[in-house]
C-alpha positions as CSV (number, residue, x, y, z in Angstrom):
1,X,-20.2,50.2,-44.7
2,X,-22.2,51.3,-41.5
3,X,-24.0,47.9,-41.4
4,X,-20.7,46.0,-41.7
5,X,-19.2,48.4,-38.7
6,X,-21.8,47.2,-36.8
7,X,-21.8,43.5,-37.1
8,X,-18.1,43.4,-37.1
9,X,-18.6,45.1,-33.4
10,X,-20.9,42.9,-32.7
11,X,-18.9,39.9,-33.1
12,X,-15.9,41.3,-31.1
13,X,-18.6,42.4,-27.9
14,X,-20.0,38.8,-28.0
15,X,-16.1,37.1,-28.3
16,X,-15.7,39.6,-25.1
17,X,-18.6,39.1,-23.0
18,X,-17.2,35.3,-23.2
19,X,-13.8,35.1,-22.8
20,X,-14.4,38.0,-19.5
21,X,-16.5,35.8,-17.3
22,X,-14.1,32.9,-18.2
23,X,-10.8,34.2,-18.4
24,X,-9.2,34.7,-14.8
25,X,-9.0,30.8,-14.3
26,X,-7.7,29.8,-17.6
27,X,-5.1,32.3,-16.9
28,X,-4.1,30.6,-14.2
29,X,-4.0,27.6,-15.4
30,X,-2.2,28.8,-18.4
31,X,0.4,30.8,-16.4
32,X,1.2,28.0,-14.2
33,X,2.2,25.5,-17.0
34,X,6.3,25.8,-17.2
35,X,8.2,24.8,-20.4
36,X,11.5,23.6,-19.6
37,X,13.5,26.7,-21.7
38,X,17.3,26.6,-21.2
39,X,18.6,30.0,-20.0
40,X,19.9,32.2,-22.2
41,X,24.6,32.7,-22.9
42,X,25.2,36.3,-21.2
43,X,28.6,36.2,-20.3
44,X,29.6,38.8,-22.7
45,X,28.2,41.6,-25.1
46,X,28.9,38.5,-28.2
47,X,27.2,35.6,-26.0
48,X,23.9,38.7,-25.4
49,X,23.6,39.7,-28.6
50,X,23.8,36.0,-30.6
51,X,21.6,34.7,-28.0
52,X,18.9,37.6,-28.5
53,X,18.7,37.2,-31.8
54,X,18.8,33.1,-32.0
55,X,16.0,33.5,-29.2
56,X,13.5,36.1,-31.3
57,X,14.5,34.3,-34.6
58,X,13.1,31.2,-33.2
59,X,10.4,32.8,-31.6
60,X,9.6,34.6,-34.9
61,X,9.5,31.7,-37.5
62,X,7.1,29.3,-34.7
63,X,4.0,32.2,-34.6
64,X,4.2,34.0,-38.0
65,X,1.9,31.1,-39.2
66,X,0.1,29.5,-35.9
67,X,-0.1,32.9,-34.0
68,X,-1.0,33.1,-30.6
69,X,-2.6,29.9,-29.9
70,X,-4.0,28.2,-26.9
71,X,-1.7,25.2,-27.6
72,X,2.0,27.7,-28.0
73,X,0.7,29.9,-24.9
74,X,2.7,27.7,-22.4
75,X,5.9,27.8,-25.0
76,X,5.3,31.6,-25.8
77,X,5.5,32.3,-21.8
78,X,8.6,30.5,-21.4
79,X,9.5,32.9,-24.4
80,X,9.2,35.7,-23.0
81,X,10.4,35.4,-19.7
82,X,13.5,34.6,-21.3
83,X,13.4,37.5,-23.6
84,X,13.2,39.4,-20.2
85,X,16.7,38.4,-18.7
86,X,18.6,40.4,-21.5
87,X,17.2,43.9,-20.5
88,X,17.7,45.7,-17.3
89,X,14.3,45.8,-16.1
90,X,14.6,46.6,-12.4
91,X,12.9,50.1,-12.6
92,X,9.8,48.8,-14.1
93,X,6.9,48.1,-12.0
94,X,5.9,44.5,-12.0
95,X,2.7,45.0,-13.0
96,X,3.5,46.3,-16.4
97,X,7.3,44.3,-16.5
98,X,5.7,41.6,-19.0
99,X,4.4,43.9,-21.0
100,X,7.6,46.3,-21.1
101,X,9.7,43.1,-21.7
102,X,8.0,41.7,-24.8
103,X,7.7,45.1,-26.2
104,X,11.1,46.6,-26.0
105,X,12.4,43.1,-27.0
106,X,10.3,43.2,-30.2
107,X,11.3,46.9,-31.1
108,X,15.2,45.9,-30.4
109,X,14.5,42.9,-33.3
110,X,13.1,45.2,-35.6
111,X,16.4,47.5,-35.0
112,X,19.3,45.4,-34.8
113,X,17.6,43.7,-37.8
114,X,18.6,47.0,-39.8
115,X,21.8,48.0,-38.5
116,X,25.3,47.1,-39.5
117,X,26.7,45.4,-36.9
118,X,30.6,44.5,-36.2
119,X,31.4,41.0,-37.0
120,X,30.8,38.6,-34.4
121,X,35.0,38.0,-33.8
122,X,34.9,41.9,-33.1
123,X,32.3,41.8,-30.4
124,X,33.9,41.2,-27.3
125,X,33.7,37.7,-25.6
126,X,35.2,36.5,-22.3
127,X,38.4,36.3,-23.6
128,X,38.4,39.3,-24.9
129,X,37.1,41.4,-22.0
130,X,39.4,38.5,-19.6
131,X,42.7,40.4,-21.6
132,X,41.5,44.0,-21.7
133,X,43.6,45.3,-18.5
134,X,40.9,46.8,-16.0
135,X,38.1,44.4,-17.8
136,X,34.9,45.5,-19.1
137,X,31.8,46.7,-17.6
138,X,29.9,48.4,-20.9
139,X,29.8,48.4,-24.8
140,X,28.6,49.9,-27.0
141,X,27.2,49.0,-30.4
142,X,29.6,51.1,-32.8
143,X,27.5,54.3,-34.2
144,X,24.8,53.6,-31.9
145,X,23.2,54.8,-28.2
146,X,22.8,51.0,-27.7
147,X,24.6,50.0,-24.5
148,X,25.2,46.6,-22.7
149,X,26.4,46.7,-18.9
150,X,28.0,44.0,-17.2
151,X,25.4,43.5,-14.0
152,X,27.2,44.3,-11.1
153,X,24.5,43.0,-8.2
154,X,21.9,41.2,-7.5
155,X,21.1,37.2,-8.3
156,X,22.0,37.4,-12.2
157,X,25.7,39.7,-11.4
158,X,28.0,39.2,-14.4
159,X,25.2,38.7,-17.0
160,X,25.5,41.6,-20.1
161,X,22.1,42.9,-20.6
162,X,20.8,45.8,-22.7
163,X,21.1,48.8,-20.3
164,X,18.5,50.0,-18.1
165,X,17.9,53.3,-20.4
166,X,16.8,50.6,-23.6
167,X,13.0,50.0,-22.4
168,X,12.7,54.0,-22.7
169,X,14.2,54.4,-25.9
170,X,13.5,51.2,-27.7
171,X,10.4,53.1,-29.4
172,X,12.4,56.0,-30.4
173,X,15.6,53.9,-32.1
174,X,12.6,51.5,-34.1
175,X,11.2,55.2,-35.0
176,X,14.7,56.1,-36.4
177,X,15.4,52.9,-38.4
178,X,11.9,52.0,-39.5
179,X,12.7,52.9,-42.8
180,X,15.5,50.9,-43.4
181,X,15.6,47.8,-45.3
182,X,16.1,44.5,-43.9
183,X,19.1,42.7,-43.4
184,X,19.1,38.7,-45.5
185,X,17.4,36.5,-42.6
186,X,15.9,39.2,-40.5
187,X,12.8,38.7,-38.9
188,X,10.4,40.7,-41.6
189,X,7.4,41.9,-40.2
190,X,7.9,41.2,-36.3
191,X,6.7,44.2,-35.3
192,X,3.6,44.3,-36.8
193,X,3.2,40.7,-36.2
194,X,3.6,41.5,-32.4
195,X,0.9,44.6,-32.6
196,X,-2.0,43.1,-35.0
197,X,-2.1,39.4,-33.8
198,X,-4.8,38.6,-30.9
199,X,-4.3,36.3,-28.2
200,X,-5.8,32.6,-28.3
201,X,-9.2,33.7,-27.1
202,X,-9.8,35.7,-29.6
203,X,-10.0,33.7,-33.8
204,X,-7.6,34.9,-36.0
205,X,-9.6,34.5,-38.8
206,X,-12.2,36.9,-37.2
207,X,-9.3,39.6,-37.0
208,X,-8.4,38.8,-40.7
209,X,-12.1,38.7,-41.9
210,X,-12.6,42.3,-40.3
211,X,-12.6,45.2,-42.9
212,X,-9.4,47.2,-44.1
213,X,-10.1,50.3,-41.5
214,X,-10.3,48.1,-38.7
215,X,-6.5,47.7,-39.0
216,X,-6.0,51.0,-39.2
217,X,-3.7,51.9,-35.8
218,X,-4.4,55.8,-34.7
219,X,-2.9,56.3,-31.5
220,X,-0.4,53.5,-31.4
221,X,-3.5,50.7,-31.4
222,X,-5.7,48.9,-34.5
223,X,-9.3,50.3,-34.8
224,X,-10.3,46.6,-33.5
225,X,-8.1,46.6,-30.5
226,X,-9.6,50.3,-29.7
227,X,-13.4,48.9,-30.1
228,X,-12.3,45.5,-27.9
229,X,-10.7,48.0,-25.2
230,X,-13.8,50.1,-25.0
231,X,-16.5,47.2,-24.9
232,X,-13.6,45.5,-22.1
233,X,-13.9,47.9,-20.0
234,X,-17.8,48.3,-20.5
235,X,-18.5,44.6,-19.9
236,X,-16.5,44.7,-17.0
237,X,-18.1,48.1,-15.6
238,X,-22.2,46.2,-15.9
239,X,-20.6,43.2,-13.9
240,X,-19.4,45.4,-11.0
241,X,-22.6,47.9,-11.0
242,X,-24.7,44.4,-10.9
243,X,-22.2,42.6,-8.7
244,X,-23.0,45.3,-6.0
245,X,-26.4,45.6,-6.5
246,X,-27.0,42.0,-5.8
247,X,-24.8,42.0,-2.9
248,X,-26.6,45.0,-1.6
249,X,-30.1,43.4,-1.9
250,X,-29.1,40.2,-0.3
251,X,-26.9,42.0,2.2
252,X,-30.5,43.4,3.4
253,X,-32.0,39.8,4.3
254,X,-29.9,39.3,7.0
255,X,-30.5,35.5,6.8
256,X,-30.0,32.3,4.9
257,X,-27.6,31.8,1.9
258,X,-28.0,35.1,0.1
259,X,-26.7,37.4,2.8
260,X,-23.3,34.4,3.4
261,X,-23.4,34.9,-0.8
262,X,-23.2,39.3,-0.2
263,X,-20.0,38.9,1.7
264,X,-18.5,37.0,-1.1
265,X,-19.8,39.3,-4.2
266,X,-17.3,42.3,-3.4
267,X,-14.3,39.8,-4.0
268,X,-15.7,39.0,-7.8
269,X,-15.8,43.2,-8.2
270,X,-12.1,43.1,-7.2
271,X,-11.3,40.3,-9.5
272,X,-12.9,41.5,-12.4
273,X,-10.6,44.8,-12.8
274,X,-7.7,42.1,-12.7
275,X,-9.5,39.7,-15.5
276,X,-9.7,42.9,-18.1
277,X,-5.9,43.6,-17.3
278,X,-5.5,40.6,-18.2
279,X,-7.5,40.1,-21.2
280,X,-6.3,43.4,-22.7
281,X,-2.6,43.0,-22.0
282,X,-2.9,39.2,-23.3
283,X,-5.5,39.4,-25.8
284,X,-6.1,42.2,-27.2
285,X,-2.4,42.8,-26.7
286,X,-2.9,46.7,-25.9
287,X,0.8,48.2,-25.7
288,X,2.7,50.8,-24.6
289,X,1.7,53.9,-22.0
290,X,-2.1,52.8,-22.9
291,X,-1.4,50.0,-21.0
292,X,0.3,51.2,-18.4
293,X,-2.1,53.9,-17.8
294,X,-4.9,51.6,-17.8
295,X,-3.2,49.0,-15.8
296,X,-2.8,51.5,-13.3
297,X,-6.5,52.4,-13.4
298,X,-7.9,49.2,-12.8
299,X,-5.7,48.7,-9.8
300,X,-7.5,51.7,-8.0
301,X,-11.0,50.5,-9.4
302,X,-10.1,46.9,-7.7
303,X,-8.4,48.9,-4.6
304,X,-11.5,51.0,-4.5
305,X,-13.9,47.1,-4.9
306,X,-12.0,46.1,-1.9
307,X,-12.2,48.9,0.4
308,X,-16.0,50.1,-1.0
């Protein structure tokens, strides 16, 4: 069993070493490809919550087979931006926002998914909230803490969104409900979809191939995602000590293209911090405080890069 740890590790450090040095730029690249997604119906707490589930139910039955490819990357960022506009996200740092998003949308599935909900006619539309004298500025789902606000400022006022307290709690409801069955035509599984599947850099098959206790998820991550986090931030540690050491030695030359070359190194040592934020929150897909903790982290190492 030791000798299969070991080469499974192995596999994941090489898969890593790779996709480090080459990920920042096929980010971009990525990132910058649009897919034209047609907003999502929020006029009312009906419109919000058939639209969320239409959009996660789509979103669902496209990746449970192909996962998170390099082809669907484009599609699945579209996704989640949308997924984004039915929460009030405001409060969250943008750095972690994504992140927050895709989570607390996924753990909002997995809940309404179990709940009994009124029937749609009983949810209030525009008409409805149009005849109710004074209007309508929050609702709540009957028997619930689950609140949507009418938006009152700001460039999407008048949109119903999940209130501002549902990114906090999101974990805790999905903790309550977990043990519920499914409602006929819910999306089975999401959740642990969402948590075990890599990104497109890293094979699928290699995740499935990997044995039983790699899967295993103490603290809130899978053995595998723990071991790709700690050789991250490893890799990324040798390529700033030797970053700086190269700089420094040709720094010392004072002449030709090696000392024009040490002004440029410390701006790779502040990338690099940026390029494992990346690579963990997209492809490893580490969730939750983890993330935000390390996120914060590797802001100050790429603050401390800059100013060093």
């Amino acid at each position: 069993m030791r000798t299969q740890a070991i080469k499974s590790i192995g596999r994941i450090t090489l898969i890593i070493v790779a996709a480090v040095l080459g990920l920042h730029s096929m980010y971009a690249l990525a990132q910058s490809e649009q897919h034209p997604l047609a907003p999502p119906e929020l006029s009312s707490p009906r419109d919000t919550l058939r639209s969320f589930m239409t959009l996660m139910d789509n979103a669902y039955q496209r990746w449970k087979t192909e996962g998170r490819t390099y082809a669907n990357r484009a599609e699945r960022g579209a996704i989640t931006r949308l997924a984004h506009q039915f929460f009030d996200l405001n409060d969250i740092a943008p750095s972690v926002r994504n992140n927050v998003g895709r989570e607390t949308a996924v753990f909002m599935k997995e809940v309404l998914d179990r709940i009994e909900l009124p029937p749609w006619e009983e949810i209030p539309d525009e008409a409805m909230i149009a005849a109710k004298p004074g209007g309508l500025n929050r609702w709540t789902i009957p028997h619930t803490e689950i609140t949507l606000v009418r938006l009152k400022e700001g460039l999407h006022e008048g949109n119903w969104v999940f209130n501002s307290e549902t990114d906090e709690r999101a974990p805790e409801f999905y903790e309550h409900v977990k043990q519920m069955p499914y409602k006929p035509g819910a999306s089975e599984g999401l959740y642990q979809l969402f948590v075990s599947e890599p990104g497109w850099m890293i094979p699928r098959s290699l995740i499935g191939a990997l044995p039983g206790w790699m899967q295993l998820r103490p603290g809130g991550q899978a053995v595998w995602q723990w071991c790709a986090l700690v050789l991250t931030l490893l890799v990324t540690a040798v390529l700033m000590v030797l970053i700086f050491r190269l700089a420094g030695y040709w720094s010392r030359t004072r002449r030709g293209a090696g000392y024009y070359l040490a002004m440029v190194f410390p701006v790779f040592a502040m990338i690099l911090p940026q390029t494992a934020t990346d690579f963990l929150s997209d492809q490893v897909f580490i969730t939750g405080k983890l993330f935000a903790a390390l996120d914060f982290a590797l802001d100050l190492v790429s603050l401390g890069a800059l100013v060093a």
